[in-house]
C-alpha positions in Angstrom: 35.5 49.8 -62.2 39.0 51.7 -61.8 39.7 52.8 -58.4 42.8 54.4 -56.8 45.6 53.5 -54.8 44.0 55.4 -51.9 40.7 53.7 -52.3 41.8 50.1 -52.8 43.9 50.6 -49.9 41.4 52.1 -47.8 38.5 50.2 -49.0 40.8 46.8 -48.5 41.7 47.6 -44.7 37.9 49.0 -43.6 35.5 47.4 -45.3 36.9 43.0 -46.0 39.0 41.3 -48.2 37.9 41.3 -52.0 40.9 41.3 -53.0 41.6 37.9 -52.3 38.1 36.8 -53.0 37.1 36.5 -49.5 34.1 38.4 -47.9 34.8 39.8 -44.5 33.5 37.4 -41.6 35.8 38.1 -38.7 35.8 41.3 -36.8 37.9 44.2 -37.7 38.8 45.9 -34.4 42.7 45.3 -33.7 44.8 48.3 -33.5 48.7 48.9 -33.4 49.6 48.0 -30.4 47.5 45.0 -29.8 49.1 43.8 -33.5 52.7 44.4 -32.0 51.3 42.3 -29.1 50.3 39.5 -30.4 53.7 38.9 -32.1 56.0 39.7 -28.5 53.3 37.6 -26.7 53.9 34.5 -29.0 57.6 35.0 -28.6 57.3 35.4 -24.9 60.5 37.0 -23.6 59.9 36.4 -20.2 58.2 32.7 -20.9 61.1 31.5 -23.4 64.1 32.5 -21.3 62.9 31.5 -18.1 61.0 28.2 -19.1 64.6 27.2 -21.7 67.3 29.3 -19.5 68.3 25.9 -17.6 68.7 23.9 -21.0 70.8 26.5 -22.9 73.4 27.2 -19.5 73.1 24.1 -18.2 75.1 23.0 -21.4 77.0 25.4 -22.5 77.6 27.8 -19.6 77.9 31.4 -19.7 79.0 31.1 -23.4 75.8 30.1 -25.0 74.3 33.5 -24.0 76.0 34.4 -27.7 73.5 32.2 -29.2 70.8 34.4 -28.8 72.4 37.2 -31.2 73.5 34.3 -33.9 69.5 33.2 -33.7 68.4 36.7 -33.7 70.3 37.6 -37.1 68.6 34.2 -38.7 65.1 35.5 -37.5 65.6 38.7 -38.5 66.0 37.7 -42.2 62.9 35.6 -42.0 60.8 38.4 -40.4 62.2 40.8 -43.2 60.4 38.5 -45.4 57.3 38.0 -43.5 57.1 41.5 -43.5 57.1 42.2 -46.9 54.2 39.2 -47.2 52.4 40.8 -44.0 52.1 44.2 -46.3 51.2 42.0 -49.5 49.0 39.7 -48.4 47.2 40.5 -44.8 45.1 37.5 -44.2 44.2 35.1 -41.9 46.7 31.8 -41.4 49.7 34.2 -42.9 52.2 31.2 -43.3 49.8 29.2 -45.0 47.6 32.1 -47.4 51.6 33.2 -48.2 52.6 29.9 -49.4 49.7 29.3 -51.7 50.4 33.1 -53.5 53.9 31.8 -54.0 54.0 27.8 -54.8 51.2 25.7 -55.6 48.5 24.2 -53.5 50.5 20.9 -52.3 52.9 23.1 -50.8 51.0 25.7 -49.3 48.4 22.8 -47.7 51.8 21.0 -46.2 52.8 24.5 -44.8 49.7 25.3 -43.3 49.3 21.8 -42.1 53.2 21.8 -40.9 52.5 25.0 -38.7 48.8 23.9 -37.2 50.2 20.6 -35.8 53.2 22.2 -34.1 51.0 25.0 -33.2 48.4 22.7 -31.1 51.6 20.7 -29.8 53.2 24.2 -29.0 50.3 24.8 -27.0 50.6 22.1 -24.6 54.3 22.4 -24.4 54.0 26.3 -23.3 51.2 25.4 -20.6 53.6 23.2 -18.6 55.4 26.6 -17.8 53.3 26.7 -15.1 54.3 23.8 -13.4 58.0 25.4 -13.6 56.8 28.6 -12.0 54.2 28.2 -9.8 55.8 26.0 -6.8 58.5 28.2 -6.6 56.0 31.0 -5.6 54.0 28.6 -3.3 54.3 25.6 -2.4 50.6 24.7 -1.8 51.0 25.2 -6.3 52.1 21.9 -6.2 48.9 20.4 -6.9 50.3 16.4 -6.7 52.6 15.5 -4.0 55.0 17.5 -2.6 57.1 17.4 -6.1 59.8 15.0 -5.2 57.4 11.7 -6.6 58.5 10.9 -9.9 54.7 11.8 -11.2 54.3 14.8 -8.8 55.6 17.2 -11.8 53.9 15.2 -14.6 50.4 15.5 -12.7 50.3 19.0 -10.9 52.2 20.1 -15.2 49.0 18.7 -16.8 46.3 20.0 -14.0 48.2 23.5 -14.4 48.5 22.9 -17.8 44.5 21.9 -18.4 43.2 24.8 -16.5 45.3 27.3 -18.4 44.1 25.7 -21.6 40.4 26.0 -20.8 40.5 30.3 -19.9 42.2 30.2 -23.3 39.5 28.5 -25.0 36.9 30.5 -23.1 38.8 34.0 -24.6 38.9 32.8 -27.8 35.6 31.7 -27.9 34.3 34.5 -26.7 35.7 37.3 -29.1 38.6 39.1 -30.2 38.4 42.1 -28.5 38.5 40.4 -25.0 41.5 38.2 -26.3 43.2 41.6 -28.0 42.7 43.3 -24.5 43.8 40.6 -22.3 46.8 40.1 -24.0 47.5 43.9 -25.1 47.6 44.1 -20.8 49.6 41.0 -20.2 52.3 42.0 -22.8 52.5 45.8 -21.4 53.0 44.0 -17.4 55.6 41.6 -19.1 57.5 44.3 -20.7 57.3 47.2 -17.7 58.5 44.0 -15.8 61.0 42.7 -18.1 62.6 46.2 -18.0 62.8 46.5 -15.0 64.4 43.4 -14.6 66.9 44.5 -16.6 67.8 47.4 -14.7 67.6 45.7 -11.4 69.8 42.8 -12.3 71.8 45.5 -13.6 73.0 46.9 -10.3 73.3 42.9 -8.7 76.3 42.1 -11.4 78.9 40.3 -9.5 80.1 38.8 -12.4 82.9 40.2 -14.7 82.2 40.1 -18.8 84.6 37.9 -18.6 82.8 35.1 -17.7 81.2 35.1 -21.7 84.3 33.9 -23.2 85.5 31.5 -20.8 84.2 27.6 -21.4 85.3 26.4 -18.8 86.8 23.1 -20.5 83.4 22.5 -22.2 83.2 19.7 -24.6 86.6 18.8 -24.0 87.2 15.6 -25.6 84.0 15.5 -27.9 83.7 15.6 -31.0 83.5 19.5 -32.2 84.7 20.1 -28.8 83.2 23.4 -27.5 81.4 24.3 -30.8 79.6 20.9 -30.3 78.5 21.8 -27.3 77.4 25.4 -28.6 75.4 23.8 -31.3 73.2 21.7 -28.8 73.2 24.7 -26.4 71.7 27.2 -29.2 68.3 25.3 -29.4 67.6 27.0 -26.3 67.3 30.7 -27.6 66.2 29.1 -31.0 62.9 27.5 -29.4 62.0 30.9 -28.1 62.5 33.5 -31.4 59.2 32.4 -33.7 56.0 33.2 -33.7 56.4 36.2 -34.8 54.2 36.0 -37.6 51.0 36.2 -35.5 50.8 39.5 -35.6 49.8 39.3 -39.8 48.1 36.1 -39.0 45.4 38.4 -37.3 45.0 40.7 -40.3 41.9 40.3 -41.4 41.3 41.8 -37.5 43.7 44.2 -37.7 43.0 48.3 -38.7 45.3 48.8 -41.6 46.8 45.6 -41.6 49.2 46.8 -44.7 50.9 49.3 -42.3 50.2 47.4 -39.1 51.4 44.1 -39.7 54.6 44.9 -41.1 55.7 47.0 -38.2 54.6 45.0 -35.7 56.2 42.0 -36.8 59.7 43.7 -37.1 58.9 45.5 -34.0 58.4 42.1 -32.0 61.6 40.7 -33.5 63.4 43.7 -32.0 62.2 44.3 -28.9 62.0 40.3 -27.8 65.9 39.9 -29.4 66.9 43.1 -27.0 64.9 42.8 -24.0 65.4 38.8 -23.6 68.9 39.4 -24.9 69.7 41.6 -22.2 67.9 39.9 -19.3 69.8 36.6 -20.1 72.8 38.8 -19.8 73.0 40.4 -16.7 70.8 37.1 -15.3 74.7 35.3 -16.0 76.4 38.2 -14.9 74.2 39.0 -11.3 74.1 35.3 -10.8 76.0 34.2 -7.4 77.6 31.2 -8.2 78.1 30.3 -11.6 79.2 26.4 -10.9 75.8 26.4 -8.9 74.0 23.0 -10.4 70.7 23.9 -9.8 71.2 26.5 -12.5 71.4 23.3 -15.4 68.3 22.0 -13.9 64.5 22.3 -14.6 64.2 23.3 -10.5 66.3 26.1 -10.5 67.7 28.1 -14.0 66.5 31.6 -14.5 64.1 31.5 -11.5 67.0 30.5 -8.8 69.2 33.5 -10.4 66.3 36.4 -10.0 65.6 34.7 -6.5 69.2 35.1 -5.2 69.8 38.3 -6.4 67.1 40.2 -6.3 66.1 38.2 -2.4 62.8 36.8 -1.9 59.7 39.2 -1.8 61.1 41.4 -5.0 62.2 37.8 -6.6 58.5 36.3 -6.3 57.2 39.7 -8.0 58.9 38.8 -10.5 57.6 35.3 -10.8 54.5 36.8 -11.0 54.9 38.8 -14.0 56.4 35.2 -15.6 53.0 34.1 -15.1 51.6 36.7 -16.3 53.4 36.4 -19.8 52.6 32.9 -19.8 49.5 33.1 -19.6 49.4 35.6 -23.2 51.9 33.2 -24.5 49.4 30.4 -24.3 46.9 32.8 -25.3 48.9 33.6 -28.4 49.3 30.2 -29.6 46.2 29.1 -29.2 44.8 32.6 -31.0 47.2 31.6 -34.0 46.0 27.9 -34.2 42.3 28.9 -34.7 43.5 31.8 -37.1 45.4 29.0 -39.2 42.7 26.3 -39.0 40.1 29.2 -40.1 41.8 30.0 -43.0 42.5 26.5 -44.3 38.9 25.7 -43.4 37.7 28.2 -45.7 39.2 27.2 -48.9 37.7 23.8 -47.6 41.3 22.5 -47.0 40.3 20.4 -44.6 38.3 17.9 -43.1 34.6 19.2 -42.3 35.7 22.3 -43.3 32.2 24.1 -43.5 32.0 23.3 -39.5 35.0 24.4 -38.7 35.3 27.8 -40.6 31.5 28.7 -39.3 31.5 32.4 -38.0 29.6 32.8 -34.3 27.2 35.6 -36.0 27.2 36.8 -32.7 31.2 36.8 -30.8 32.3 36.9 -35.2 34.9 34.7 -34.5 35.5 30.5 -35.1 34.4 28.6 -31.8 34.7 24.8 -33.0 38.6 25.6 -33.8 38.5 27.3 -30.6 37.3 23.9 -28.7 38.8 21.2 -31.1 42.5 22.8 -30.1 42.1 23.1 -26.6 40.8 19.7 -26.1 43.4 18.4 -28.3 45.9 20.3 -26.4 45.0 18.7 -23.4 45.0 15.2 -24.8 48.6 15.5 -25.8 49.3 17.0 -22.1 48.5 13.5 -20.7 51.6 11.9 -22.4 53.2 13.9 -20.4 52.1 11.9 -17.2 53.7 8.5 -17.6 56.3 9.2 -20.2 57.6 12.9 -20.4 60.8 12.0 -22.5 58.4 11.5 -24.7 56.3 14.7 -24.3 59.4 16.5 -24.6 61.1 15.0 -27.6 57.6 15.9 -29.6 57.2 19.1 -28.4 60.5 19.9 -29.5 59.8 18.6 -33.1 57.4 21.0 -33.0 59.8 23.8 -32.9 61.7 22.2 -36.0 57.6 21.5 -37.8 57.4 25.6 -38.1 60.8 26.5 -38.8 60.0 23.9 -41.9 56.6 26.0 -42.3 58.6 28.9 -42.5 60.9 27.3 -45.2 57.7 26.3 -47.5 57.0 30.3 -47.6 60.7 31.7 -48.3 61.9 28.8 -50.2 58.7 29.8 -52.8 59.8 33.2 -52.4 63.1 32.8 -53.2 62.7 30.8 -56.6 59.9 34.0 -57.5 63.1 36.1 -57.0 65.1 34.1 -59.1 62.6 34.4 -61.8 61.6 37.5 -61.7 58.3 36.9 -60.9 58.4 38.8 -57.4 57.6 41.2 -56.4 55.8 41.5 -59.8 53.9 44.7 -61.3 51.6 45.5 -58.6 53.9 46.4 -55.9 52.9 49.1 -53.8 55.6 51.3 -52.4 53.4 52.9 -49.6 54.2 49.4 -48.1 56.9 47.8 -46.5 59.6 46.4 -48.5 63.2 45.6 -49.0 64.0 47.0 -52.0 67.4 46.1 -53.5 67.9 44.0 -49.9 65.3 41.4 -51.0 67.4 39.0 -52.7 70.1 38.6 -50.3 68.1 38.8 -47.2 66.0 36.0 -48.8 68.8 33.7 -49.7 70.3 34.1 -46.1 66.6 33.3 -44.8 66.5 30.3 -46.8 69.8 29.3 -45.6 69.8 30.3 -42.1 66.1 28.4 -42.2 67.7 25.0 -43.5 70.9 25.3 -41.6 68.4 25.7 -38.4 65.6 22.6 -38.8 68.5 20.0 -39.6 70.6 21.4 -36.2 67.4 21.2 -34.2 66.8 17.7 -36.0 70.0 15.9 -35.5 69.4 13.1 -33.2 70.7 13.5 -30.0 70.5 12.1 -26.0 70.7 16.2 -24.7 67.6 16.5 -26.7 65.7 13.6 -27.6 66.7 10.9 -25.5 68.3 7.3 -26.7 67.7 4.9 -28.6 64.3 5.5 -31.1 63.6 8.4 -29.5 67.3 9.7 -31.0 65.4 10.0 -34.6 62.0 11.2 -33.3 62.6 14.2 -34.8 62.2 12.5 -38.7 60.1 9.6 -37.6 57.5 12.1 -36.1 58.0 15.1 -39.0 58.3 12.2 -41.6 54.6 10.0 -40.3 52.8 13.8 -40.2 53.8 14.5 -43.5 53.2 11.7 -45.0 49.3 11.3 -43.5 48.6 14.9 -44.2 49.9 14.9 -47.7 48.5 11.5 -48.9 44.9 12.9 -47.5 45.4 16.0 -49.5 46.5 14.3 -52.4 43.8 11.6 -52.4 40.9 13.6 -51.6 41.9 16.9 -50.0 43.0 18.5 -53.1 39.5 17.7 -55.4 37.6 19.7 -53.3 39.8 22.6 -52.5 38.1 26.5 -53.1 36.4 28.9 -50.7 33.6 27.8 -49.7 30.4 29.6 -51.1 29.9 31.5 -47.7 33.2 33.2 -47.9 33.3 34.1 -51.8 33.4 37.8 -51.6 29.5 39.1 -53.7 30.4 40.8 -57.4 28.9 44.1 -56.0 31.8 43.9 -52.4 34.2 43.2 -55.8 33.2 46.2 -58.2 31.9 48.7 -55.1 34.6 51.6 -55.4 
């Protein structure tokens, strides 16, 4: 039966998702706000830049703040892209549902599988924040130890770490509206407080602009000399600006998601590029003493800056609010995960798939996913006890894992271009899209992408450590891959389709 524009549109965001062939099974109740929220909360302004400040400073000085406009313009592209997909295709596990519209199903299966296992290692890596934070609010935070022990921070990390881990699960597992409101409140208190960082560091600059061209003699003698040194320094602001496709991950929740999911994710792009942006510069520029060393190290960075400037009573209020967003970052992450596990679960991409993409009839939302990533999570969490080099060379190949998801969606998209397969017949102008733009945004996507994963990749000591651990990066990426894909390929792949309880009815098909 015919219908219009305005009924398939409206019919598509109120009523489920026959359009795809999927019957609506999680609950529709996400609005604007909490859309836009769920992208800024993965990001995490106030999480990223405090939690990575130390890295990005403590090797390239005041300099490397320009790598957060450099990563900003190379995100941007990518989120133009998402965007377009967000208004396309608004459905659960967007990186993954995205790459199967545009490649075939090896591809999108790697994609998906790519972003779910740096998604659950991503989640372990955001709950040690806590352990960075915490003690220097209170010392009784430090759980093991008084923190000087060469375990103290690897214990009291995983404690903190565990606890955070298991109010996520809880949230999740208890409904989407509670995790839409929690974090819709924790990202308004992390930008009211981010802003008013901003302004209070503002008036605390002792610092002239200066300061952001001068290195100082860094990298002298290596090889690239400063540029080197800026390359390495980069991952810092490059670790914190993804995630940003949550927001569309959550659109078979989302009220309008055509509309909504577009906007928000553009909107969390902007807002984390300028607010973070601008706290990491007036940070350098109100920060007492530049040559301080603490700055360069996990005990001090962004923290010791808003301590000494802003003195200790307003400083700690501040810490405070870094909890705060912490806590929605984790919250985030772990909302994504189940999102993605879902959706793969439903076309039976996975293992036990009927178990895992089970609706609560009650909460309407997937509790095993909900429990298999948090104690997962919390497995992985223990490596970081005895060997945290470790811990943190594979957390950081998690970082490169989803800017490779993210290349299995605009790669695909890209050759569609080419062939003039995209955006095809069907396009709908009422959504967002780039128009003339697409092609060159999407080849600088692609590029910036690629350019990105094989900086973030390159073996070295700043990063990964020595030795094996130098090529961690392609042993790890290369031994995920490989399981993943020759499980898909030998069994994974005969079995693929929605499963029967997901198949949107011929009447939720044909209904006008």
């Amino acid at each position: 039966m015919s219908t219009t524009d305005d009924d398939q549109g409206g019919r598509e965001s109120d009523h489920g998702l026959t359009e795809f062939g999927y019957t609506q099974s999680l609950e529709r109740s996400i609005g604007r706000f909490a859309s836009f929220a769920a992208g800024v909360s993965y990001i995490s302004i106030l999480t990223g830049t405090f939690q990575l400040f130390y890295f990005g400073f403590g090797l390239g000085g005041p300099v490397y703040w320009w790598s957060w406009p450099m990563v900003f313009v190379g995100q941007l592209t990518v989120a133009l892209c998402f965007a377009e997909l967000a208004g396309r295709y608004p459905v659960a596990g967007s990186v993954y549902n995205w790459s199967k519209r545009l490649a075939g199903p090896t591809v999108s299966w790697l994609a998906g599988w790519m972003m779910f296992t740096a998604s659950v290692v991503t989640l372990a890596a955001v709950v040690l924040a806590y352990q960075v934070t915490l003690p220097q609010l209170w010392s009784g935070f430090q759980l093991v130890g008084d923190g000087t022990g060469d375990t103290d921070f690897g214990y009291s990390a995983v404690i903190w770490g565990a606890i955070l881990i298991l109010f996520t699960t809880m949230v999740n597992a208890f409904g989407v509206k509670l995790m839409a409101r929690i974090n819709s409140a924790g990202v308004f208190i992390e930008l009211i407080a981010a802003v008013l960082l901003v302004v209070i560091l503002a008036f605390n600059i002792v610092n002239p602009p200066s300061v952001f061209f001068d290195t100082k003699d860094i990298g002298a003698g290596q090889p690239g000399g400063y540029f080197g040194v800026f390359l390495v320094a980069a991952i810092a602001s490059a670790y914190v600006m993804y995630g940003f496709d949550t927001a569309s991950s959550l659109g078979e929740e989302t009220v309008d998601p055509r509309r909504t999911a577009p906007t928000a994710i553009l909107r969390a792009v902007i807002a984390s590029f300028v607010i973070g942006g601008l706290i990491l510069l007036f940070s350098i520029m109100a920060a007492p003493n530049l040559d301080d060393p603490e700055l360069g190290k996990t005990s001090g960075g962004l923290q010791l800056i808003v301590l000494q400037a802003l003195g200790g009573p307003l400083g700690k209020v501040f810490l405070v609010c870094i909890v705060v967003a912490i806590t929605v970052c984790a919250l985030a992450v772990h909302t994504a995960g189940i999102r993605l596990m879902f959706a793969m679960a439903r076309d039976n991409a996975l293992p036990a798939g009927a178990r895992l993409a089970r609706i609560d009839p009650k909460r309407k939302t997937p509790v095993i996913p909900a429990i298999l990533i948090g104690v997962v999570a919390v497995l992985i969490l223990a490596v970081n006890i005895g060997t945290p080099a470790i811990f943190t060379a594979v957390t950081s190949v998690a970082v490169i894992m989803i800017y490779l998801a993210y290349l299995l969606v605009t790669v695909p998209m890209l050759v569609k271009r080419l062939r003039g397969e995209y955006p095809g017949p069907r396009t709908d102008r009422r959504y967002f899209s780039m128009r003339g733009l697409g092609l060159p945004v999407n080849v600088v996507a692609v590029l910036w992408g690629a350019a990105m994963a094989i900086n973030l990749a390159w073996p070295r000591t700043e990063v990964y450590g020595e030795g094996v651990l130098s090529w961690i990066a392609f042993l790890f990426i290369g031994a995920v891959a490989l399981v993943g894909l020759a499980w898909f390929r030998l069994k994974g792949r005969h079995t693929l389709g929605t499963l029967p309880e997901h198949v949107a009815t011929r009447i939720e098909q044909e209904a006008p």
